[in-house]
C-alpha positions as CSV (number, residue, x, y, z in Angstrom):
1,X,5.3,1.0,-0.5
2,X,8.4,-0.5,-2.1
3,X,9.1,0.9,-5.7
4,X,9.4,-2.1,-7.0
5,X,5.5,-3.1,-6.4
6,X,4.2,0.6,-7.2
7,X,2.0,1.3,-10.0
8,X,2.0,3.7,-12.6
9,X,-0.8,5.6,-14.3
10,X,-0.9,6.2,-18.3
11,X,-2.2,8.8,-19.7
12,X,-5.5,7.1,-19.9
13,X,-5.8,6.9,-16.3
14,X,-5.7,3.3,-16.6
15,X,-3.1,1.5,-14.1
16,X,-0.2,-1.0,-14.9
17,X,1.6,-3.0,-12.7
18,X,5.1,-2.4,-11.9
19,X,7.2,-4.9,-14.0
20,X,9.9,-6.2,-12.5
21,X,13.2,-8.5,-13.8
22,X,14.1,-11.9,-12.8
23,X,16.9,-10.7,-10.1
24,X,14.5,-8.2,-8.5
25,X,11.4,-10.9,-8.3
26,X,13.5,-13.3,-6.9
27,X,14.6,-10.8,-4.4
28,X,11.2,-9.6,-3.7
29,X,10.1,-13.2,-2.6
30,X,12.7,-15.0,-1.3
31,X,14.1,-17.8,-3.8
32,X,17.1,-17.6,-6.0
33,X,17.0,-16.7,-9.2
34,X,17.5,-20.1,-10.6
35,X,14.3,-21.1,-9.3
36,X,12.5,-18.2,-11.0
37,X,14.2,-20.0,-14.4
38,X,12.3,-23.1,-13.5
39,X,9.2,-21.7,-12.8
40,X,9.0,-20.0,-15.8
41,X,10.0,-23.5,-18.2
42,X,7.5,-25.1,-16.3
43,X,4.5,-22.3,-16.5
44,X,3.9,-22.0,-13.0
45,X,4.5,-18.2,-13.0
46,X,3.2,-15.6,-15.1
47,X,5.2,-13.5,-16.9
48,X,5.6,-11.4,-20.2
49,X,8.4,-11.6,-22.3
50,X,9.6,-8.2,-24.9
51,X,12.5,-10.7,-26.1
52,X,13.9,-14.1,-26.5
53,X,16.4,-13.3,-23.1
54,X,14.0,-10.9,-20.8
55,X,11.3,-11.8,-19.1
56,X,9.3,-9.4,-16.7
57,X,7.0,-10.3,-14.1
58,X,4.0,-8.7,-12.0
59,X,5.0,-9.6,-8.3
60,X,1.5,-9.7,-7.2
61,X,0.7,-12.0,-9.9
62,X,3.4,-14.2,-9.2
63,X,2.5,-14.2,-5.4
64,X,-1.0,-15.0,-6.4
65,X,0.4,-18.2,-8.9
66,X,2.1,-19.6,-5.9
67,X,-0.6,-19.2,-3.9
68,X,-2.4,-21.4,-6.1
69,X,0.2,-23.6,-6.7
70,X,1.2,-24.7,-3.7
71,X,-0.8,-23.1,-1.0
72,X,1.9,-21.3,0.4
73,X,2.7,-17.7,0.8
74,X,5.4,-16.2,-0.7
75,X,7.7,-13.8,1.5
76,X,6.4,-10.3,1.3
77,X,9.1,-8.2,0.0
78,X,9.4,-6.5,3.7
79,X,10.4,-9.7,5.2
């Protein structure tokens, strides 16, 4: 498993998803990061967003928007 897409455990026990940065999504499945930018202005991906400059994404979320979107899959971040 790549560390980007790993989880982490709180104390809890409860698990979070790996948050990952604009860059590293677009990386993860296969579009510039441009694209990302227009996804996010037109709320097609999820994403959370600690500032008025940073946003973070889940990757699985953002694979399952996609999905939904446009019925495609996006590229796994092995290939």
């Amino acid at each position: 498993m790549n560390n980007a897409q790993q989880t982490q455990a709180g104390a809890d026990g409860i698990v979070a998803p790996k948050l990952v940065k604009k860059k590293v999504l677009a990386e993860m499945i296969g579009v510039s990061p441009r694209t990302i930018d227009a996804w996010v202005a037109k709320r097609v991906i999820p994403y959370i967003a600690p500032g008025t400059r940073l946003h973070l994404f889940d990757p699985d979320a953002v694979r399952r928007a996609i999905i939904a979107k446009y019925q495609v899959e996006a590229r796994s971040a092995t290939g």
